[in-house]
C-alpha positions in Angstrom: 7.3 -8.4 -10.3 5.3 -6.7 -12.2 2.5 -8.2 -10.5 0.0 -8.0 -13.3 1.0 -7.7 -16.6 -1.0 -7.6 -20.6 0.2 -9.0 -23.8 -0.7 -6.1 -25.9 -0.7 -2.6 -24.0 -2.2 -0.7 -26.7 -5.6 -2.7 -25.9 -6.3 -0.8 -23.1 -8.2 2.3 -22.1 -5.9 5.1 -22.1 -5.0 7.6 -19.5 -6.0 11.3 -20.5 -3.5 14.0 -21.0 -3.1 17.0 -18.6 -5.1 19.9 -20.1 -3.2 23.0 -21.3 -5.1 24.6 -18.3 -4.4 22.5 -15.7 -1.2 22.7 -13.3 1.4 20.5 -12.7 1.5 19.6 -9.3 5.7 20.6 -7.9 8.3 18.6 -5.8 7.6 19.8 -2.3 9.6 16.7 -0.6 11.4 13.6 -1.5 12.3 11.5 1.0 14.3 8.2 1.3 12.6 5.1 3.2 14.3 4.1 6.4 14.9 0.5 7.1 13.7 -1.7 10.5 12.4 -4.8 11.7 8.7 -5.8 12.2 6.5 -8.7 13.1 8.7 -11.8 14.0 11.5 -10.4 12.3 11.5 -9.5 8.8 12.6 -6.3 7.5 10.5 -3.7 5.8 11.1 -0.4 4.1 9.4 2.5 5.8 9.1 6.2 4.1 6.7 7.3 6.6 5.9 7.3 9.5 9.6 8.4 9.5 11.7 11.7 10.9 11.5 13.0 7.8 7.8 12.4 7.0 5.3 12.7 10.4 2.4 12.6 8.6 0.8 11.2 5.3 -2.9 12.4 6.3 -5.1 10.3 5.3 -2.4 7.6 5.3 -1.0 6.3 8.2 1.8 3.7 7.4 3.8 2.7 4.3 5.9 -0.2 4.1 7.5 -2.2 1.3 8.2 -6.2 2.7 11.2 -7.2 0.3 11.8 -7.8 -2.3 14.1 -10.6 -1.0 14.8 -14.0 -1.4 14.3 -16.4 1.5 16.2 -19.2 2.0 13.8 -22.6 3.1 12.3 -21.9 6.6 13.9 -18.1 6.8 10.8 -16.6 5.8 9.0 -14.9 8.4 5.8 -13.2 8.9 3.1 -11.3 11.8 1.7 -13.7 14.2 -1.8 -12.6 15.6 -1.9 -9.0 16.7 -4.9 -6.4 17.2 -5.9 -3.0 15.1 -8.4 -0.6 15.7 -9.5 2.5 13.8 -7.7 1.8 10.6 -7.6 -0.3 7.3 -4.9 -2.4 6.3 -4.2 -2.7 2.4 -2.1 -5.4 1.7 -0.9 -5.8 -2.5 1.4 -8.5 -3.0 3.9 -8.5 -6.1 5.8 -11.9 -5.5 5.6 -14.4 -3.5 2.5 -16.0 -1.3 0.3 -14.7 1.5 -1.7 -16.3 3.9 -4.0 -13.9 5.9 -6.6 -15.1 8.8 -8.9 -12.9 11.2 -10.7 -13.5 14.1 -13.9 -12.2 12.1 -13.7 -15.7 10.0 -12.2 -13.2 7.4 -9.2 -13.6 5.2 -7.4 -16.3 2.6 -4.4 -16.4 0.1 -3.3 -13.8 -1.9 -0.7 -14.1 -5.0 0.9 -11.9 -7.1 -1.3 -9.0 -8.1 -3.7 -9.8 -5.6 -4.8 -7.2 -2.3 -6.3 -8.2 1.0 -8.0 -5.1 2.2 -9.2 -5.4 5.6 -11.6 -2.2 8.2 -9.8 -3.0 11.5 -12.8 -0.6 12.7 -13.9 -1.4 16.2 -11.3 -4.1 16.5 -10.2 -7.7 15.2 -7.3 -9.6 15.3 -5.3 -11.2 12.5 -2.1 -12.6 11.2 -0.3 -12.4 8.5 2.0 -15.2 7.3 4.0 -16.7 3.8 2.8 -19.5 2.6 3.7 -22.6 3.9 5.2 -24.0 0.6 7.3 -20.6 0.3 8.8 -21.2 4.8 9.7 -24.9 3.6 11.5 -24.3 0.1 12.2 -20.7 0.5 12.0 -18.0 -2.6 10.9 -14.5 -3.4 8.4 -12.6 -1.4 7.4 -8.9 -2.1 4.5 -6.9 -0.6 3.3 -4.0 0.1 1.4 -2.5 3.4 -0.4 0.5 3.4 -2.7 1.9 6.2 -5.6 3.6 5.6 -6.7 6.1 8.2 -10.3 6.0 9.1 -12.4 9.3 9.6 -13.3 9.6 13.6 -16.7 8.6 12.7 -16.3 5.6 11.2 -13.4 4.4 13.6 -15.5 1.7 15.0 -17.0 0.5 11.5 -18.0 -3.2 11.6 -15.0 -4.7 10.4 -14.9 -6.3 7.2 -12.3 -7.9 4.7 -12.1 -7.3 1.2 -10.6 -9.6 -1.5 -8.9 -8.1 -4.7 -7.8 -10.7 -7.1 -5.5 -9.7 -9.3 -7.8 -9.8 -12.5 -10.5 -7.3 -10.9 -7.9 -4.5 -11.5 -8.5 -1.9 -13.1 -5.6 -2.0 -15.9 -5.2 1.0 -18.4 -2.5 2.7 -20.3 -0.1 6.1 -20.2 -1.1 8.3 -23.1 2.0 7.0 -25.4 1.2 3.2 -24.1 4.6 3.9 -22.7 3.0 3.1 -19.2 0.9 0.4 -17.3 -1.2 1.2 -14.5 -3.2 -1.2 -12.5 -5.8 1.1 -10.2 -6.4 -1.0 -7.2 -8.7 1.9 -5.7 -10.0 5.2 -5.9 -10.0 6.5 -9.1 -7.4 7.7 -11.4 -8.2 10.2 -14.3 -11.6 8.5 -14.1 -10.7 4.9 -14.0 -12.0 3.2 -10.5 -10.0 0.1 -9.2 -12.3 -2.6 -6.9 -11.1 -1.6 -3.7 -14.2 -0.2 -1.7 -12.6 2.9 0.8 -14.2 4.7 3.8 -11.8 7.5 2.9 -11.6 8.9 -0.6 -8.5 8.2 -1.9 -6.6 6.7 -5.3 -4.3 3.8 -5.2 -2.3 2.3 -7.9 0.8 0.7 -9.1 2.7 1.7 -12.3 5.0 0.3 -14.6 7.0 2.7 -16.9 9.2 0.9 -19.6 12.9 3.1 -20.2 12.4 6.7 -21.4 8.8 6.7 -21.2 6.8 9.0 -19.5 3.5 9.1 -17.5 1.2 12.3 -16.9 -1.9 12.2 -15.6 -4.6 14.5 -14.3 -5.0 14.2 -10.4 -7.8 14.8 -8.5 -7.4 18.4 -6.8 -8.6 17.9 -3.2 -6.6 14.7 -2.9 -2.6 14.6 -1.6 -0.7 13.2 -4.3 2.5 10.9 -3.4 4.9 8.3 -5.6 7.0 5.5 -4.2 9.6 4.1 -6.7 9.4 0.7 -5.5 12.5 -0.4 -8.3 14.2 1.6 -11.1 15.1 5.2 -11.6 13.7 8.4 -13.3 12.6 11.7 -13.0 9.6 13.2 -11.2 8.3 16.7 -11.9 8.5 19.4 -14.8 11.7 20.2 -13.3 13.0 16.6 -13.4 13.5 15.7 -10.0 15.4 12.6 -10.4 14.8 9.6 -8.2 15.6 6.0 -7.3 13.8 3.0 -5.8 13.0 3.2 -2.1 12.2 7.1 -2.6 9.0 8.8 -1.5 7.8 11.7 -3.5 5.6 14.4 -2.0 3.7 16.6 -4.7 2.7 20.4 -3.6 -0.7 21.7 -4.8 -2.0 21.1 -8.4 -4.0 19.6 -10.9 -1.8 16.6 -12.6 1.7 15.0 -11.6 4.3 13.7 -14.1 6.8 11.1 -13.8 9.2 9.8 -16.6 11.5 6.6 -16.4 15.3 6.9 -16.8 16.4 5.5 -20.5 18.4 2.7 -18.5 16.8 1.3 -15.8 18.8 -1.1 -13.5 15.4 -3.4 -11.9 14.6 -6.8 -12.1 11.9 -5.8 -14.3 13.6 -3.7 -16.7 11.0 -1.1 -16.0 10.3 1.9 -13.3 8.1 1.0 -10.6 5.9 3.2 -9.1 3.1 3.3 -6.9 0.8 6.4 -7.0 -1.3 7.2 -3.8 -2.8 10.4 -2.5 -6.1 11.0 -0.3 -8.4 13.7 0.8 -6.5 14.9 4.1 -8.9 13.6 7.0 -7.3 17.3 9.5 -8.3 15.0 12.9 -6.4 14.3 15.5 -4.0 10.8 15.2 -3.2 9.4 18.2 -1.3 5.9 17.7 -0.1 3.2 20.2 1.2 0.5 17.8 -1.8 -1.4 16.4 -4.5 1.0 17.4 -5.2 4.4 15.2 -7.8 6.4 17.4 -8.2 10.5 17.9 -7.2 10.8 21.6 -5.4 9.0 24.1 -8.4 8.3 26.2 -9.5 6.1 23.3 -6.4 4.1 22.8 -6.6 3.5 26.7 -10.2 1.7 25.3 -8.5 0.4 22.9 -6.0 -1.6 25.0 -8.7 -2.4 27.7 -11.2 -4.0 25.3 -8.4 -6.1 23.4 -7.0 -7.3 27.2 -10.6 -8.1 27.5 -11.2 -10.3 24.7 -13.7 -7.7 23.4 -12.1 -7.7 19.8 -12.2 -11.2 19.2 -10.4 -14.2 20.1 -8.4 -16.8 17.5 -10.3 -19.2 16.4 -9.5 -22.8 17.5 -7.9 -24.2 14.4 -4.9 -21.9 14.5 -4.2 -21.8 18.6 -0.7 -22.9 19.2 -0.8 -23.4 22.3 1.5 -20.3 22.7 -0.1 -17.0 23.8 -0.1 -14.0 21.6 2.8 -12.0 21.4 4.7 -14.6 21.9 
C-alpha cells in the first residue's frame, strides 16, 4: 500500500478549499473497529455493524481484510455464498483477488483495483486470493464495503462492475500535501468510475506527515473517515486518531483531517478512506447475506436461494463439495 500512487503530485487537479462560508462538519463519534472471523476463516476489522455503530445508513457493512502476511497455503478466502438487496464494493490495496459469480460475472483484481458487484434480486459468488499468493504466501489487504440498495431497486438485475486501478479518479489536497483516488461518487466535484444506485462518495486518501486535507462535502450526504494506517487529527478541534478508527462527522458543509508529523505505517503516510451517502431512512432487515426491508422478504430470500432461484455455480468451479461446506 498505497494502492495507486503518481510521480509528481503537483500534476494533478486540485481539491478546492472550504469557503469562508461554509461549516466545518464536528466530531460526533469515533469509534474503534472490532476484530472477528469471516468466510473460511480469515480475520477482518469491522467498525460497523458493531455495538458501538448500529447503523451507517446508506452503508451497510465495513470491513478491512489485513493487512497481513500469509504464510504459503494459509491464506484463506469466501467460498460461494448468496446476497440479495445490496452491492458489494470490493478495493484491494495489496495482494491478489480472484472473484467469480454465478451471473458469468467477475475476474482478478490487483492493487488499486475494485470489483463492484448489485447483488439485487440475487447471485452467488466467491471470493478467493490468488492462487499464486495460497501457494507462496505474502501480503493481502482489501477492503469490503456494502452498499445498501433503496427498497426499490432491491431486486435490480444484478450486474458487476470492474474498476481498474488507472480509471481512478486521482487529484490533489490544496497544498499537494494529500492524494486522493475517488473510486465513486464525487468529491468536491471530482467523480470516480464507480456507477452507484445510491448517491454516495467513496475514496481513499493518502496524507504525507504534517499535512493536512480539507475539503468541501456534499451537505445531504453522511460523511465518515476510516484510518486504515497512521495517526493524525480529525476535526477543527483536533480529534486525534489512529489506524483501525472510524470517524463519524455531525452536520456541515466540509470535513478536515490532518496527518500526525510522525507517522508509524508501512507507508510513511496517513491512510484514510473518506465515505458518506445520502441516508436511504428505510427499514434494514438483515439475515447474513441478504439486505431486504422486512422479515417477510428475507423469508423470500432464503426460499428462492434454497430453490436455486438465484443461480447455481457454474460447472467449472463445482468441487464436488456442497456450499457451505
Amino acid at each position: 500500500m498505497p494502492a495507486i500512487t503518481v510521480d509528481d503530485i503537483m500534476v494533478l487537479p486540485r481539491l478546492p478549499r472550504p469557503d469562508v462560508t461554509e461549516t466545518q462538519r464536528p466530531v460526533r463519534q469515533i469509534v474503534t473497529a472490532a476484530r472477528q472471523q469471516e468466510g473460511a476463516g480469515f480475520e477482518v476489522t469491522r467498525p460497523f455493524p458493531s455495538v458501538d455503530l448500529r447503523s451507517a445508513d446508506p452503508f451497510i457493512l465495513l470491513d478491512q481484510m489485513g493487512p497481513v502476511a500469509y504464510e504459503p497455503y494459509e491464506a484463506k478466502g469466501a467460498p460461494w455464498h448468496p446476497h440479495r438487496g445490496f452491492e458489494t464494493v470490493t478495493y484491494m490495496l495489496d495482494g491478489t483477488m480472484v472473484h467469480h459469480d454465478s451471473q458469468g460475472g467477475g475476474g482478478v483484481i490487483s492493487e488499486g483495483d475494485t470489483q463492484w458487484m448489485t447483488a439485487g434480486s440475487g447471485m452467488l459468488h466467491d471470493e478467493l486470493p490468488e492462487e499464486k499468493l495460497v501457494i507462496s504466501g505474502g501480503t493481502f489487504h482489501g477492503i469490503q464495503l456494502w452498499v445498501n440498495l433503496p427498497r426499490a431497486n432491491k431486486f435490480a438485475t444484478p450486474r458487476y462492475q470492474d474498476l481498474r486501478a488507472s480509471e481512478l479518479t486521482l487529484v490533489s489536497s490544496h497544498d499537494g500535501g494529500a492524494l486522493v483516488r475517488v473510486i465513486a461518487g464525487e468529491v468536491a466535484g471530482f467523480a470516480g468510475p464507480g456507477s452507484t444506485y445510491t448517491p454516495i462518495a467513496y475514496a481513499h486518501a493518502s496524507l504525507v506527515p504534517g499535512a493536512q486535507l480539507e475539503t468541501p462535502w456534499p451537505k445531504d450526504f453522511t460523511a465518515m473517515a476510516y484510518v486504515l494506517s497512521g495517526s493524525g487529527t480529525v476535526g477543527v478541534d483536533r480529534r486525534p486518531i489512529s489506524a483501525g478508527q472510524l470517524v463519524v462527522f455531525g452536520k456541515g458543509d466540509a470535513i478536515t483531517l490532518t496527518a500526525d508529523r510522525t507517522q508509524h505505517s508501512n507507508t510513511g503516510d496517513l491512510e484514510v478512506l473518506l465515505l458518506g451517502g445520502t441516508p436511504l431512512r428505510e427499514p434494514v432487515i438483515q439475515y447474513g447475506p441478504f439486505v431486504m426491508n422486512t422479515r417477510e422478504e428475507i423469508i423470500e430470500a432464503m426460499e428462492d436461494f434454497n430453490a436455486g432461484r438465484m443461480g447455481t455455480i457454474p460447472a467449472e468451479h463445482l468441487t464436488g463439495r456442497r456450499l457451505g461446506e
